[in-house]
Every structure is written in structure tokens, then in C-alpha cells.
C-alpha positions in Angstrom: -11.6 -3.8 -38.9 -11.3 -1.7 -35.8 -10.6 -5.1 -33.9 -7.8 -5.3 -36.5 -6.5 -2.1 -36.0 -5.4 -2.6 -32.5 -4.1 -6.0 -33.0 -1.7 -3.9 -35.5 -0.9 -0.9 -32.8 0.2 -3.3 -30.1 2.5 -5.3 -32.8 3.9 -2.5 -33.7 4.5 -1.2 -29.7 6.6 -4.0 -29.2 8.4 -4.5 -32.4 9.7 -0.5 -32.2 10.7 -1.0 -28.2 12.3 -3.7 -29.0 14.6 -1.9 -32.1 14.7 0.9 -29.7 16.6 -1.1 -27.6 18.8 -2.2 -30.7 19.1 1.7 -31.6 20.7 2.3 -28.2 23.7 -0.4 -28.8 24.1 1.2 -32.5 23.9 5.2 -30.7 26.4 3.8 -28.1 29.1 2.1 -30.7 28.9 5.1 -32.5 29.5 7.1 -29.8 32.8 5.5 -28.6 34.2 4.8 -32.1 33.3 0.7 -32.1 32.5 -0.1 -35.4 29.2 -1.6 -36.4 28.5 -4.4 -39.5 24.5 -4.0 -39.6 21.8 -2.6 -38.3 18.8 -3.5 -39.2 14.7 -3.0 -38.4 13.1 -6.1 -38.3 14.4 -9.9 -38.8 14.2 -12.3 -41.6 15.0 -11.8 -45.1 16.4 -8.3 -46.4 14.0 -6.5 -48.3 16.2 -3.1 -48.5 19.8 -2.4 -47.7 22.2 0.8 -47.7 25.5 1.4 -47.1 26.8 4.3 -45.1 29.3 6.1 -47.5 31.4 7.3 -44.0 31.2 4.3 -41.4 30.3 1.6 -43.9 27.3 0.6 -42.0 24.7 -1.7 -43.7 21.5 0.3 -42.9 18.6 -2.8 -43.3 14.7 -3.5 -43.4 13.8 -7.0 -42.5 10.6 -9.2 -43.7 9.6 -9.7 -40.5 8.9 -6.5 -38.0 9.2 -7.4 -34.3 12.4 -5.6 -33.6 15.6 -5.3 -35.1 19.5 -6.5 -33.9 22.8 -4.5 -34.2 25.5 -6.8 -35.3 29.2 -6.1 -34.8 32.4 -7.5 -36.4 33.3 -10.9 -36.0 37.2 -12.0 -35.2 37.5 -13.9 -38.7 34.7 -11.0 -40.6 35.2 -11.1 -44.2 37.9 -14.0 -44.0 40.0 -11.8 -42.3 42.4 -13.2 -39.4 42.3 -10.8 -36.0 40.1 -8.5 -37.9 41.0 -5.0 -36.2 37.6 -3.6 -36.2 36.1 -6.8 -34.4 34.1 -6.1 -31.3 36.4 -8.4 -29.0 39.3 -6.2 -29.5 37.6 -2.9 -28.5 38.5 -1.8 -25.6 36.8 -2.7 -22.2 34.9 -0.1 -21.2 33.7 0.5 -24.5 32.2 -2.8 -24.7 30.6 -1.8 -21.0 29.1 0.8 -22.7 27.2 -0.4 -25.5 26.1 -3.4 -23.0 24.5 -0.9 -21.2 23.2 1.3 -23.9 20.3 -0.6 -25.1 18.7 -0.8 -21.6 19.7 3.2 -20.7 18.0 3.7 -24.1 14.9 1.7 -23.2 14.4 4.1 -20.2 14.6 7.5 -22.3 11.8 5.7 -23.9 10.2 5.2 -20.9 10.4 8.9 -19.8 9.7 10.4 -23.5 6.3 7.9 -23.2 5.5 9.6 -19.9 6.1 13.0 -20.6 4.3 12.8 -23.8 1.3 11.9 -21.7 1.6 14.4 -19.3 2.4 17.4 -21.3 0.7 16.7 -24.4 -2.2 14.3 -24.2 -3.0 14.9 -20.4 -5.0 12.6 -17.8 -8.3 12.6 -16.9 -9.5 14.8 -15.0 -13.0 15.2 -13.1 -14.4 19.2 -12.5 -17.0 20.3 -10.9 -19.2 20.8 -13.6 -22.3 18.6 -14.7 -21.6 16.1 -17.0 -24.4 13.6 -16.8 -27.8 13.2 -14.2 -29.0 10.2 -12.9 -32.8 9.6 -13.6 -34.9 9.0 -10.2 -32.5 10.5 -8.0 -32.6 14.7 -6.1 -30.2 16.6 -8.6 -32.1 15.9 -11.4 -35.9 16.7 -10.1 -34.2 20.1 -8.5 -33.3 21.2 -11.5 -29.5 21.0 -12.1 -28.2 21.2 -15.7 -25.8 19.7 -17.4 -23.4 22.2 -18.1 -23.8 23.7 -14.5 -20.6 24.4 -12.8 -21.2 24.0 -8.6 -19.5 27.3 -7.5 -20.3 25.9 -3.6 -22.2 23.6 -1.2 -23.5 24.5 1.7 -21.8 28.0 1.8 -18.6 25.6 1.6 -16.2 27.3 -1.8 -16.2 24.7 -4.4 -12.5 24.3 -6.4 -12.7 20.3 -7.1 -15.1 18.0 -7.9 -13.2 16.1 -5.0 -14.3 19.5 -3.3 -18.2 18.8 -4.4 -18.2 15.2 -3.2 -16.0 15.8 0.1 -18.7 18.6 1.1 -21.9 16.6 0.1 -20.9 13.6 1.7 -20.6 15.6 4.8 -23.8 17.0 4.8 -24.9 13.1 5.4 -28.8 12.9 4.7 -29.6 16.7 5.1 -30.7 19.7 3.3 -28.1 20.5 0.9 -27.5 24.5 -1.0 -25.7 24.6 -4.1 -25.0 27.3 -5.5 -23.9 27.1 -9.2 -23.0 28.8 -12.0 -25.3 28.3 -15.4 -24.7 31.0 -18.9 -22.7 33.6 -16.6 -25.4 33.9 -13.8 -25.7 32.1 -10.3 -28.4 29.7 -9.5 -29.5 28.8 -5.9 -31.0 25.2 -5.6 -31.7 23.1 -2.8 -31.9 19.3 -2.2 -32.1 16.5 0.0 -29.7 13.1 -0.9 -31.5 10.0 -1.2 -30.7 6.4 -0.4 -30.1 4.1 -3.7 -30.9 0.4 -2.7 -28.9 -0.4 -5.6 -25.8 1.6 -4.4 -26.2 1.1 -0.6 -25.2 4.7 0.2 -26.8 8.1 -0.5 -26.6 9.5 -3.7 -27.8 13.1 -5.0 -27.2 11.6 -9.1 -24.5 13.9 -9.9 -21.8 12.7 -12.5 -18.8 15.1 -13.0 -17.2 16.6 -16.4 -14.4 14.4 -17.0 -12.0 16.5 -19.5 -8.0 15.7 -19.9 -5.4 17.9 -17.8 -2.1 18.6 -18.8 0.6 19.3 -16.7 3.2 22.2 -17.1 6.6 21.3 -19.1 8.5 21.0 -15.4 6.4 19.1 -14.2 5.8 16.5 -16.4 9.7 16.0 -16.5 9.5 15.3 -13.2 6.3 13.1 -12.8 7.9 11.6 -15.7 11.2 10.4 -14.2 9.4 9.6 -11.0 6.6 7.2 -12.7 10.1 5.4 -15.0 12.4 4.9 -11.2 8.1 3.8 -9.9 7.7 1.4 -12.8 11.8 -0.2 -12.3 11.6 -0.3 -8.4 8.1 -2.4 -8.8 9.7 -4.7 -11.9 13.2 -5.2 -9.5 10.8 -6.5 -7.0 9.1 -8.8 -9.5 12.4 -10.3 -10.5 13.9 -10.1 -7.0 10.7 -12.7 -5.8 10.9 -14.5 -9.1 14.7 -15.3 -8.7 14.7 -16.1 -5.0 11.3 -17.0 -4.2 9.6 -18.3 -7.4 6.5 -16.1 -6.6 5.1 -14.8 -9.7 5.7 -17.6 -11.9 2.3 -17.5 -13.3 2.2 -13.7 -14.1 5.0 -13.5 -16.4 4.2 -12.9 -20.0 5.9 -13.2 -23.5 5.2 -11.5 -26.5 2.1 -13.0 -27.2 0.8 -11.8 -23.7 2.8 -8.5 -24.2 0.9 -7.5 -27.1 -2.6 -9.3 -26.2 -2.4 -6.9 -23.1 -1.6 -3.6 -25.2 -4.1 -4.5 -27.7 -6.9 -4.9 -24.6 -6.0 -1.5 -22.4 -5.4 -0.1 -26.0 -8.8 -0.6 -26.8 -10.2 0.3 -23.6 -8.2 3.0 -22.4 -6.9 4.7 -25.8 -3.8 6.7 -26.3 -3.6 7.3 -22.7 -3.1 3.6 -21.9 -1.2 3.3 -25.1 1.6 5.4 -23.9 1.7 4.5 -20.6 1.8 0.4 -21.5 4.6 1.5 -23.7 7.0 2.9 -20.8 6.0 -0.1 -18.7 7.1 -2.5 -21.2 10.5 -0.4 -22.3 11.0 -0.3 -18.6 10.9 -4.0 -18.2 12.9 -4.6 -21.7 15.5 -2.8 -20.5 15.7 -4.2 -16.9 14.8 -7.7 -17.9 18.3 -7.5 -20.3 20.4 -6.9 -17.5 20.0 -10.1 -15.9 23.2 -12.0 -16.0 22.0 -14.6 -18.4 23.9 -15.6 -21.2 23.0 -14.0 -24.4 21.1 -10.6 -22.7 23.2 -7.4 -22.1 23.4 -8.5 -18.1 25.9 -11.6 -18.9 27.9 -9.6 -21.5 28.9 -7.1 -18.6 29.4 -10.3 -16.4 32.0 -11.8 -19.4 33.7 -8.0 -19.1 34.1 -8.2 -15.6 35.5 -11.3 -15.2 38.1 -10.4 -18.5 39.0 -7.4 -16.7 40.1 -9.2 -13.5 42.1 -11.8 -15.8 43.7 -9.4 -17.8 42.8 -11.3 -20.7 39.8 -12.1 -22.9 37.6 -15.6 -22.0 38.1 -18.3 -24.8 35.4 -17.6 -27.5 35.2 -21.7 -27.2 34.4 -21.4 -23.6 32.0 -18.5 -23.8 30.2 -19.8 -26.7 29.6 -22.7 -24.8 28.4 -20.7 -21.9 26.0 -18.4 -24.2 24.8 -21.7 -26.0 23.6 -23.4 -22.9 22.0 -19.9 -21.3 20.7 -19.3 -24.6 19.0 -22.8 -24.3 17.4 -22.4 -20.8 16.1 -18.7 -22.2 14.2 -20.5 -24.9 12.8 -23.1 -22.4 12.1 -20.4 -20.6 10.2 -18.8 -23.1 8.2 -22.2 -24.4 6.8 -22.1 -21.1 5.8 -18.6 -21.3 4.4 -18.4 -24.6 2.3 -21.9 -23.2 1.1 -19.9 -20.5 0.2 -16.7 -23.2 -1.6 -19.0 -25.8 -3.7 -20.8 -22.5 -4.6 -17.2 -21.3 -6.3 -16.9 -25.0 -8.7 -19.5 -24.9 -9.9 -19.0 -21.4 
């Protein structure tokens, strides 16, 4: 049931992300006055529809939950000739924009993932008090405590656990002083590290109190927006050596191998790998739509570009033609992706 249970929260990552990505096309037509047919949460058959009384937008849920799509008017909508509200005859730029707003969307995402770890679930963080004692090794026959906090070692003030370790690895195989800090009161104890056969290094069998730390509202806005432009510069690089060199061929995954990977670190790492998997994988949504190929977000602004230079729009003949064959290669592309997910699963 459990099992079940992440299976579910990893499905449900990629399906929102995905109609995130949808939302920010819908946030961006609405913005700039384009008018917008549908949008709807999910794919397949309609289960629930409503009209917007104001724009006239049908608001729908879908049978099938991995995503959602924001469709626009077509030329001929409704049997109509040159329909006025069609997306071709909005105006440049504001076709530029809405290309763009899925995958500026998709980073927001990113940075709202982030800052909701930093701020309010926090990361690990190791103190220098006594979590744990390893049987058969010095800290534990001198009589340290779980719940001890090491105030300093070797006369050496203690503020880290990095502090602890840094201090009692310099002390190499000598006579070691603690002094620590048990109900209120300090304790003086003494020891000597050992040599673990098992380890190959000397050990004293301390294990630090791992607790979570959370960073001040400034600062996770920051770490935030640095970890998002982290996370794009490594995914450019991906694509850079997939497009020029064909390294990385072998790593790429679908959504099978999207949401098999969430529902692993999910289950390993909790919330804290939740959120972050979920900026990683909005990051690469976003980025991996702006790839000039026909049918993402990349080609659209490609299409504008060149209509802007022309002064007039491509033939829809023509760029149909265009989308249908990049829209082909895409799904090849995909086949062999998915292949590669479903082979991963029973290895």
C-alpha cells in the first residue's frame, strides 16, 4: 500500500509540472488579451466542463491526469472564415510571449520547489550532539551519552559537528578531552581513538544529531534562484553534448523513467527529495520545450521569427507539414526512450 502510495505521488509530480507548464501559456494569453478556446487538466475524455461567463473560456477536467493543454482559436473555429479571435492573427509579440510563458512558468516552479525546501521543510543538518554510539569502539566505554552536546575537544571551542570531527581527526591516535554538556552541567571525559579494521581509519564511535535547518526568508530566495540558474546551466550542457556530440544518449529518460526515479528518491529521501526532483524536472520541462523542434514552444518562436522577417505569416500548409514531420521524429524520439525506461525496469 505504501509501495502504492509513491507510485501515486510521482504520477501526480509529473502530471501537475506538466499542466503547470500549460497554466503559464493560459496566464500569458490572458495577460496580453489573446483569447483562449480551452483549458483543460488532464487529457482524454471530458468528465467536467465550465464556461467562463467573461472570457468564454471552457474550464475542463480530463479522464486521463498526466498534464493538461491550452488550446487557442483556430482560423476556420466554429465554421467561421478568418475568425478574428484566432491565435494566427494576434499580434507578433504576443504570440512570442505565450511561447515563452509555459517554460518562464516552469522555472517559478522550480524556485517556489526550492524555497519551499529551504524555508519551510529545511535540510539536514548534522550538530554536535550525540545521536547514536557505536558498540566496541572509545566513546561509548568512556561514558558519552546520547543526548550529550560536545561543547569542546582538546580545549579546541566546538560550534559544528564539522568542528568535532575536524578537531578529533587532528588529534590523530592520541589522548583526546571532551568536554560536553549533559542536563545543564559540564562533563570532562577522556579517550583514546581506536583503529576499526572494518573502517580502515580511526574511529572514536560517535554519530552526530542529524535534525533539519532552515534557512532565513532572504536567503532561501537566493539559494533558491541560484540552485534553478545551477540546475539550467547543468541541463544546457546535457543538451549542448546531446545535440553536437551525442554523449548522453543512454541517460535520457521519459516519463516512465521520470516518474520511476521520483517514486525511488521519493521513497528514500522523502519530502526533501520530493521537492527538489520536482524543480529538477520543471527545470528540464521548461528548457527541453525550447528546443527548436517542431511542435515544442522552441519552434513556435522559430516560425515567429522567421514571419517577422517576411512580413507575412508562413502557409499553414507549409508549417503543418513542418510540425507533422518534427512531430514524427519527437515520437521516434520518444519510442526509443520509453524502450530504454521499460529495459531499465527489468534489470
Amino acid at each position: 500500500m505504501i509501495n502504492l502510495l509513491y507510485w501515486l505521488l510521482a504520477i501526480i509530480m509529473f502530471g501537475v509540472l506538466v499542466m503547470l507548464h500549460e497554466l503559464g501559456h493560459f496566464l500569458a494569453a490572458r495577460a496580453t488579451g489573446v483569447p483562449v478556446a480551452e483549458f483543460a487538466i488532464g487529457f482524454g475524455p471530458k468528465l467536467f466542463s465550465r464556461t467562463g461567463k467573461k472570457n468564454g473560456v471552457i474550464f475542463s477536467l480530463r479522464a486521463l491526469p498526466f498534464g493538461g493543454y491550452c488550446r487557442f482559436y483556430a482560423d476556420d473555429e466554429g465554421g467561421v472564415p478568418d475568425n478574428p479571435g484566432a491565435y494566427s492573427r494576434q499580434k507578433i509579440w504576443k504570440r512570442a510571449l505565450i511561447s515563452v510563458g509555459g517554460p518562464l512558468f516552469n522555472m517559478l516552479v522550480a524556485v517556489l520547489a526550492l524555497f519551499l525546501l529551504f524555508a519551510a521543510v529545511g535540510l539536514w543538518s548534522s550538530t554536535p550532539v550525540i545521536g547514536g554510539l557505536l558498540d566496541g569502539l572509545p566513546a561509548k566505554e568512556a561514558g558519552f551519552e546520547v543526548g550529550d552536546r560536545i561543547v569542546s575537544v582538546d580545549g579546541r571551542e566546538v560550534q559544528s559537528s564539522a568542528d568535532a570531527s575536524q578537531f578529533i581527526t587532528d588529534a590523530g591516535e592520541n589522548e583526546i578531552q571532551f568536554v560536553l554538556e549533559r542536563g545543564g552541567q559540564e562533563v570532562n571525559v577522556s579517550l583514546t581513538p581506536r583503529w576499526s579494521e572494518a573502517d580502515q581509519r580511526l574511529m572514536v564511535g560517535i554519530q552526530y544529531q542529524v535534525v533539519p535547518y532552515r534557512f532565513p526568508i532572504g536567503q532561501s530566495l537566493q539559494y533558491s534562484l541560484e540552485t534553478t540558474a545551477e540546475m539550467s546551466g547543468t541541463i544546457v550542457q546535457f543538451l549542448r553534448d546531446l545535440i553536437f556530440k551525442g554523449e548522453g544518449v543512454d541517460n535520457l529518460s521519459g516519463p516512465i523513467g521520470t516518474v520511476t526515479a521520483v517514486k525511488e528518491q521519493t521513497q528514500t529521501g522523502g519530502i526533501r527529495s520530493y521537492l527538489q526532483l520536482a524543480a529538477l524536472i520543471s527545470v528540464n520541462v521548461g528548457l527541453f520545450n525550447l528546443l527548436p523542434i517542431p511542435g515544442l514552444d522552441g519552434s513556435k518562436l522559430i516560425f515567429l521569427l522567421v514571419e517577422k522577417i517576411r512580413g507575412r505569416r508562413i502557409p499553414p500548409e507549409k508549417e503543418s507539414i513542418v510540425v507533422l514531420i518534427g512531430f514524427a521524429l519527437l515520437l521516434a524520439l520518444m519510442a526509443v526512450v520509453m524502450y530504454q525506461d521499460i529495459a531499465r525496469l527489468f534489470k
